[in-house]
C-alpha positions as CSV (number, residue, x, y, z in Angstrom):
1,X,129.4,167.7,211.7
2,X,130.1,164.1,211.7
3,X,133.4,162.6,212.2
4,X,134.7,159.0,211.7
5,X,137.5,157.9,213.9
6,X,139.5,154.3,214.3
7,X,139.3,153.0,218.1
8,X,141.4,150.0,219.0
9,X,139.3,147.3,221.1
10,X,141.2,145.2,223.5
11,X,139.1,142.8,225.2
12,X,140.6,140.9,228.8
13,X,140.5,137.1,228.5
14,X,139.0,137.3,232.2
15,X,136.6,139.4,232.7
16,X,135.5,140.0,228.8
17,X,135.4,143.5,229.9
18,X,136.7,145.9,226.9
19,X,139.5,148.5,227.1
20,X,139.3,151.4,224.6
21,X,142.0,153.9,223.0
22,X,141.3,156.2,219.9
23,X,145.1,156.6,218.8
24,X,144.1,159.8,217.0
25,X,143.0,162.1,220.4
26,X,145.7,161.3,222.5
27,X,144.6,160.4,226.1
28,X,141.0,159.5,225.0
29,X,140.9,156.0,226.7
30,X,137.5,154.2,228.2
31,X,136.1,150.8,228.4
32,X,133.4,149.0,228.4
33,X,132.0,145.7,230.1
34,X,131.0,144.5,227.3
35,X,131.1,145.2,223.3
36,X,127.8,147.2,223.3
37,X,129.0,149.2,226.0
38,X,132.6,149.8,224.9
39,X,131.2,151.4,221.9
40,X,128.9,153.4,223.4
41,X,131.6,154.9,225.9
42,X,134.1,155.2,223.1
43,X,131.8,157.4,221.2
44,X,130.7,159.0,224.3
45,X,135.1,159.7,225.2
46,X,135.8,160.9,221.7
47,X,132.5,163.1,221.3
48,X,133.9,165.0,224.9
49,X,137.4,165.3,223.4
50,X,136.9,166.9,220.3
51,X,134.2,169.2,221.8
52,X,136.6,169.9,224.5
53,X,139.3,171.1,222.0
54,X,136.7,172.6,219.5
55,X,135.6,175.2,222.9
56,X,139.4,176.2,223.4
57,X,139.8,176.8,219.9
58,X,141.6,174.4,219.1
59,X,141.8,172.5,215.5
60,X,140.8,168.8,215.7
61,X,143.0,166.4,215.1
62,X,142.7,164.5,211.5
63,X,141.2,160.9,211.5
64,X,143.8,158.0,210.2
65,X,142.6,155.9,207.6
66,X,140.8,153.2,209.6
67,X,143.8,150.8,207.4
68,X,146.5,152.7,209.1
69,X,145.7,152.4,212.6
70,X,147.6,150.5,214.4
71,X,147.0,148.5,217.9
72,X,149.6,148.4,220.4
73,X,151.3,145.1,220.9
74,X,151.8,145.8,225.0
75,X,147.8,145.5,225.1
76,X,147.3,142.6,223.8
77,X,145.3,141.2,220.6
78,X,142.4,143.6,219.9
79,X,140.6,145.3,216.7
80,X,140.2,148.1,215.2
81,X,136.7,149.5,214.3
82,X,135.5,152.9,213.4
83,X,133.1,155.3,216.4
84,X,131.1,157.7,214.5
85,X,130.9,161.0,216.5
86,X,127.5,163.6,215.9
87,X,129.1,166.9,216.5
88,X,125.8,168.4,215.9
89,X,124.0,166.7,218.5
């Protein structure tokens, strides 16, 4: 099973270092160093999360339309890209 999801990048000025937040799984936050690696770690977040929840029992939550996603004005300017997560792997 594949899902899509929409994670919101915010990058510090400082350090360059990325913070990471997929809005849909609440509490799935990570970051990266850089780009490369804040993808790989959101991906890596999310993927825990929803297996996390799919061993409870639990239903997944639906993605947002990556449109529809919002950021969150108290973190700064950021983007909004889609993770890909292989359930099956």
């Amino acid at each position: 099973m594949k899902l899509v999801y929409g994670a919101c990048f915010y990058q510090d000025q400082e350090s360059g270092a990325y913070a990471v937040v997929v809005p849909d799984l609440p509490g799935c936050t990570t970051g990266g160093y850089d780009l490369a690696g804040a993808l790989e770690m959101a991906v890596d977040a999310a993927s825990g999360w929803v297996l996390n929840e799919l061993e409870d029992g639990k239903d997944i939550p639906l993605a947002t339309s990556i449109e529809k996603v919002e950021l969150d004005p108290d973190m700064g300017a950021g983007f909004v890209a889609p993770i890909v997560l292989d359930m099956d792997s």
